[in-house]
PAKE-477248 format. One line per field, with one value per residue (C-alpha): x, y negated, z. Coordinates in nm, 4 decimals. Layout:
# PAKE-477248
c1 <- (X/...)
c2 <- (Y/...)
c3 <- (Z/...)
This chain:
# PAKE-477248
c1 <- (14.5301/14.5193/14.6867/14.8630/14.6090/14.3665/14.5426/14.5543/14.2137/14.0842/14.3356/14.2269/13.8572/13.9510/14.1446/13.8117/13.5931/13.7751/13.8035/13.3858/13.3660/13.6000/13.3498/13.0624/13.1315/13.1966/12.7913/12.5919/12.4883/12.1784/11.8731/12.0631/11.8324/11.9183/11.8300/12.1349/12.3851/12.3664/12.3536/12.6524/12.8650/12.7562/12.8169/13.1915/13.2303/13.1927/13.3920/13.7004/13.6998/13.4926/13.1085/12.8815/12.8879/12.5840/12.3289/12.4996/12.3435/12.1905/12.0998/11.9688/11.9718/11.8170/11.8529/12.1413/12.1438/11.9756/11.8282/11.9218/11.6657/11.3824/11.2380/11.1266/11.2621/11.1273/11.4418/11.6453/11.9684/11.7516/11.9125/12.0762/12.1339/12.3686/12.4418/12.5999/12.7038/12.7923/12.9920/13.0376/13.3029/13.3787/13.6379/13.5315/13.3992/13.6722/13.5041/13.6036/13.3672/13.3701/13.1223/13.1768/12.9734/12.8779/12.7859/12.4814/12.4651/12.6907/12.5514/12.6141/13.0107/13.1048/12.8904/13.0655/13.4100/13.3216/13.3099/13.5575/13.8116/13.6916/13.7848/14.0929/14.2105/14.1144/14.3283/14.6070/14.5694/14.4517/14.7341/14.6977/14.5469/14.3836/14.0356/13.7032/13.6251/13.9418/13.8618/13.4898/13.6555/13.8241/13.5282/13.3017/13.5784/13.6554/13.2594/13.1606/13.4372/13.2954/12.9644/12.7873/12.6858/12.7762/12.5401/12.5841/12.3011/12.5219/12.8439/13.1764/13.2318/13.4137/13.3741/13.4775/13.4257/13.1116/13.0336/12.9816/12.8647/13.0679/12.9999/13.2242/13.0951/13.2943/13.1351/13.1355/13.1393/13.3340/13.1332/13.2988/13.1616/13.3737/13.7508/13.8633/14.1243/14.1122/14.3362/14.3738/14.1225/13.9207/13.6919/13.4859/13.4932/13.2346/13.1861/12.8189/12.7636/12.4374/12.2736/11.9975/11.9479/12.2320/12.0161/11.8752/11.5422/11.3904/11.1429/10.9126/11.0510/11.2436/11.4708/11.7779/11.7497/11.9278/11.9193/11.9375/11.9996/11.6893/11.4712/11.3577/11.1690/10.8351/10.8539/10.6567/10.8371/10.8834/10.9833/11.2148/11.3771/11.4375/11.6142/11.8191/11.9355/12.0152/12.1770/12.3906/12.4965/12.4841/12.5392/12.3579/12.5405/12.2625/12.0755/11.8263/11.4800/11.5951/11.8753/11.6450/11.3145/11.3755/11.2835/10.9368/10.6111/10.6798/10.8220/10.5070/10.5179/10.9004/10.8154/10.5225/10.8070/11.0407/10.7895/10.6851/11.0563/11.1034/10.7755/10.9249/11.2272/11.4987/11.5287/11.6197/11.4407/11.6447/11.4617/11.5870/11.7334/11.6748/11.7783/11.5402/11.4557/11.5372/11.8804/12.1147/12.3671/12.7138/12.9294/13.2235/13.4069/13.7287/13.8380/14.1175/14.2948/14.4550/14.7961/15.0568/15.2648/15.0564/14.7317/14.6718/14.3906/14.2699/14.0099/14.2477)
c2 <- (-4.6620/-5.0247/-5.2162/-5.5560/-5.6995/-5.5572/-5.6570/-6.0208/-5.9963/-5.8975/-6.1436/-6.4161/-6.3167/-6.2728/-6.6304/-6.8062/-6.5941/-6.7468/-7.0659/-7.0591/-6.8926/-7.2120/-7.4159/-7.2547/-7.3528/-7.7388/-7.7297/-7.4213/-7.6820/-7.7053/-7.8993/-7.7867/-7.6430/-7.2704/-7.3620/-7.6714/-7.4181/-7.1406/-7.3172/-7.5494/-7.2328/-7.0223/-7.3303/-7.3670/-6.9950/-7.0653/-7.3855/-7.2414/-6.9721/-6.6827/-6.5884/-6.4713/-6.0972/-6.1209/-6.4370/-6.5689/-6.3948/-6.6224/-6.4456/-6.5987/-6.4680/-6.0996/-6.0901/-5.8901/-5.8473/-5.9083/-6.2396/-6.5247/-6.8411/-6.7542/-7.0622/-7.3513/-7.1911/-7.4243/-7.2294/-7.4891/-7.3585/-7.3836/-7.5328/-7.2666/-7.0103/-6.7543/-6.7740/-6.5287/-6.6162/-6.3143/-6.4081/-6.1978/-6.3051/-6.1208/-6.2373/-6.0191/-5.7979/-5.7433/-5.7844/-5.9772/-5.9521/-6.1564/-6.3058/-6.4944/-6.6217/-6.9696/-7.0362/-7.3019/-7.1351/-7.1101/-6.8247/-6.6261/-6.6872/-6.3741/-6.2042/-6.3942/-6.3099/-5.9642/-5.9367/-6.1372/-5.9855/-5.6144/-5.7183/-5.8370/-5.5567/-5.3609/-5.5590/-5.4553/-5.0834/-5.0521/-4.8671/-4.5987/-4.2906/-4.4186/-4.2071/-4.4058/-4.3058/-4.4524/-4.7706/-4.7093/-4.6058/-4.9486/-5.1608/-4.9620/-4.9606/-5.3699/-5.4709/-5.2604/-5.3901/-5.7271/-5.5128/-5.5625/-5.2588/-5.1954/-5.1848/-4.8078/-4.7948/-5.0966/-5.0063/-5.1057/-4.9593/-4.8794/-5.1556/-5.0850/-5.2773/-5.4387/-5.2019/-5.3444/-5.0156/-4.7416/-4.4562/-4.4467/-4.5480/-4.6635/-4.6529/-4.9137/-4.6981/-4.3625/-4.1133/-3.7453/-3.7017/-3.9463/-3.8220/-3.8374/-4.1018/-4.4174/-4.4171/-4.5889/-4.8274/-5.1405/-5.1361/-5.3847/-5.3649/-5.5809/-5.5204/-5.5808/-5.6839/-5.7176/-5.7738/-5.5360/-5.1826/-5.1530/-5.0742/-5.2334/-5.1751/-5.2884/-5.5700/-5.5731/-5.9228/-5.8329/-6.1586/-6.0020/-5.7270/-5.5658/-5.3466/-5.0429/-4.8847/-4.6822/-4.7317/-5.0555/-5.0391/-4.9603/-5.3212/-5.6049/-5.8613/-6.0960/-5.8522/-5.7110/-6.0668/-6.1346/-5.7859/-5.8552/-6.2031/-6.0709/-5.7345/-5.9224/-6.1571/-5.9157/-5.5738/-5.4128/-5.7079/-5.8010/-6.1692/-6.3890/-6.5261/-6.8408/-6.7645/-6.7447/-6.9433/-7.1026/-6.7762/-6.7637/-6.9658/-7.0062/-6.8356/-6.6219/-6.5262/-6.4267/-6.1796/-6.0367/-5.9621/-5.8134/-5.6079/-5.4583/-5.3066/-5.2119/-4.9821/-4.8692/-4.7978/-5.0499/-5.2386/-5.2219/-5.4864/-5.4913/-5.5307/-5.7479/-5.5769/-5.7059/-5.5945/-5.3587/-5.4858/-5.8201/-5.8908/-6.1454/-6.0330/-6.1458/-6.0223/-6.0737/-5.8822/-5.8795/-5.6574/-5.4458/-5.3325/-4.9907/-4.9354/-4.6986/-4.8132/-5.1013/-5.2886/-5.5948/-5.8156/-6.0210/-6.2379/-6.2818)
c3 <- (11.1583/11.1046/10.7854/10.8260/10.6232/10.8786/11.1611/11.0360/11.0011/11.3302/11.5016/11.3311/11.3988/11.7522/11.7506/11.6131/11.8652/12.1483/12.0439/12.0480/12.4278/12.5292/12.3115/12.5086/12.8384/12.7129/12.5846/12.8113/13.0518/13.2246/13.0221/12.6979/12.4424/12.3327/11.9730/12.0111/12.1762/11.9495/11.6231/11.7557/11.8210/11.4837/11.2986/11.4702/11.3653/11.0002/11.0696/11.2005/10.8554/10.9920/11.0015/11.2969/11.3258/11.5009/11.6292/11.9417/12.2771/12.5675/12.8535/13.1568/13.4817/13.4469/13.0547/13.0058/12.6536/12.2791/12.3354/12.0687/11.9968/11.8001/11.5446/11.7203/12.0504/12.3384/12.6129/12.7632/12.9880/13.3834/13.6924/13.9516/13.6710/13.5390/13.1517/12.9689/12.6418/12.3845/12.0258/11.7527/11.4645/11.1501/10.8902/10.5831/10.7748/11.0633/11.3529/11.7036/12.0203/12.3146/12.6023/12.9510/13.1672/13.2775/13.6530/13.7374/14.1186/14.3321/14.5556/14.2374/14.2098/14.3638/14.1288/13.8034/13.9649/13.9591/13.6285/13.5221/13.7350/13.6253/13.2682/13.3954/13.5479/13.2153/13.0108/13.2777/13.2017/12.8516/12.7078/12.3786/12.4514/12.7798/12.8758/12.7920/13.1774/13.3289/13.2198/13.3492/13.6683/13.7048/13.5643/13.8500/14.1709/14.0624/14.0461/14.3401/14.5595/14.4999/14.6363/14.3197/14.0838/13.7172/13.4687/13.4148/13.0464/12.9062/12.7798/12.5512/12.2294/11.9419/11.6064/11.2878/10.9554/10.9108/11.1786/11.5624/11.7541/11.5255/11.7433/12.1209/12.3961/12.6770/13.0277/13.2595/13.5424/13.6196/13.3599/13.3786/13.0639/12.9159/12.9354/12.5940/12.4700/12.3108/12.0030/11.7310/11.6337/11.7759/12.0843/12.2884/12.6655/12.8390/13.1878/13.3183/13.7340/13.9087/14.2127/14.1042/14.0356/13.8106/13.4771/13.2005/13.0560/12.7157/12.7138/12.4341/12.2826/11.9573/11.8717/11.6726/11.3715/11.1549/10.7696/10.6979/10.3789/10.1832/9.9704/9.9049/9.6299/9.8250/9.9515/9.7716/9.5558/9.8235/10.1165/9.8296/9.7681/10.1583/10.2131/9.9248/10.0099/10.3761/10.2723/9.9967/10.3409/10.5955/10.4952/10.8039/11.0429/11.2724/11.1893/11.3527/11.2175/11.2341/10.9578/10.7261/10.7631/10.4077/10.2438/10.3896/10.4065/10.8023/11.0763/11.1215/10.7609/10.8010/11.0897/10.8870/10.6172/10.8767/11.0212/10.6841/10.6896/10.9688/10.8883/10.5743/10.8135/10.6290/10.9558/11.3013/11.5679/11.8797/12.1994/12.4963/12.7657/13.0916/13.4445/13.5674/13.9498/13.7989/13.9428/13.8101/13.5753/13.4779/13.1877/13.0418/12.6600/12.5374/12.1960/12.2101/11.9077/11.9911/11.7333/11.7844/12.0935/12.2085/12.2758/12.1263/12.2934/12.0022/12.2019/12.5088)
């Protein structure tokens, strides 16, 4: 079930989220610095009353997922290339996810289209109680009719509070294993296309992390202070180096720190996901909020 107070919560995160993917394709331009881009848009987050539920994405071309600017991040947006740009909003912890994708080439257009219009037709038949693989179905027969793949290892999911992956998966392609209904709650659906193999593999460049809870008190005093500033922030919300250079000697000393945690297993270091034959990939997320007799697309 979800509370009015709830309700006004996500919809206002969802209202902020996509006044930020309009704001994205004003600046994703090529020559633009990743650095400029994603601190422009997390800073009109906090701007418009909410906070970043995670470092805005930038994928290029074949990066499909997990990438945001590391500290003094040399990336600039190339010519001829596919941007996806993936925003996260939370407003006390109620969470709003959305991405779209910005076309540099126009070869690719068809490929952009294909997701867009897969989400599209999503939006048309999310109802309550609709099967996780019937919207996988429609995501797969709308991409592949465009006679591009899915991204079958990349999928939507379910968000709860403080909480972006809370446990459903929903398929972007027709998974048999997936027939059970989508009720009550919040869940991303972000169709994936590609010219490629239609699978993402892990790279072994780690840009966003995130807490866990345990025992902390095996870390040194300043390890300890760093995981405490970020948890009393964050919770276990994911982060980016670059949030918090000022608590470290330099940006080498603040991945020493994060590595020491994740060895004593109180952090998580996500690994970019790119397309595995290297194909171009488009995406494109909306958040539905299931209630009781209707779907309410908060990012739409």
């Amino acid at each position: 079930m979800v509370s009015d107070d709830e309700l006004a919560k996500l919809l206002k995160a969802g209202e902020i989220a996509k006044r930020v993917r309009e704001e994205a394709h004003r600046v994703v331009k090529p020559g633009a610095r990743f650095t400029d881009v994603a601190e422009h848009l997390e800073r009109m987050i906090r701007e418009l009353g909410g906070s970043p539920a995670f470092p805005i994405n930038i994928g290029v071309n074949e990066v499909a997922a997990h990438y945001t600017p590391v500290p003094n991040d040399p990336s600039v947006i190339p010519d001829n290339s596919v941007v996806k740009i993936d925003i996260g909003v939370h407003v006390d912890g109620y969470i709003a996810d959305t991405a779209t994708t910005v076309c540099f080439n126009p070869a690719m257009e068809g490929l952009v289209e294909a997701a867009r219009r897969a989400l599209e037709r999503v939006v048309e038949v999310f109802k309550p109680g609709v099967k996780a693989s019937e919207i996988g179905r429609v995501v797969e027969d709308t991409i592949r009719s465009y006679g591009f793949k899915p991204v079958k290892n990349l999928s939507g999911h379910s968000i709860s509070a403080y909480t972006i992956h809370a446990g459903v998966s929903i398929p972007n392609f027709n998974d048999l294993f997936a027939r059970f209904k989508l009720d009550q709650g919040v869940y991303a659906v972000e169709p994936f296309a590609t010219n490629g193999a239609g699978l993402v593999k892990d790279v072994s460049l780690k840009t966003i992390y995130a807490l866990k809870q345990g025992k902390r008190g095996r870390l040194p005093p300043q390890a300890l202070k760093l995981y405490d500033q970020i948890y009393g922030e964050r919770r276990t919300l994911p982060f980016a180096e670059r949030w918090y250079l000022n608590l470290a000697s330099s940006a080498e000393g603040l991945k020493g720190l994060l590595a020491l945690m994740e060895r004593n297993h109180l952090l998580t270091a996500y690994p970019v996901l790119v397309e595995r034959e290297g194909g171009l990939v488009s995406q494109f997320e909306h958040t539905f909020i299931v209630l009781e007799k209707e779907v309410v697309v908060s990012t739409l």
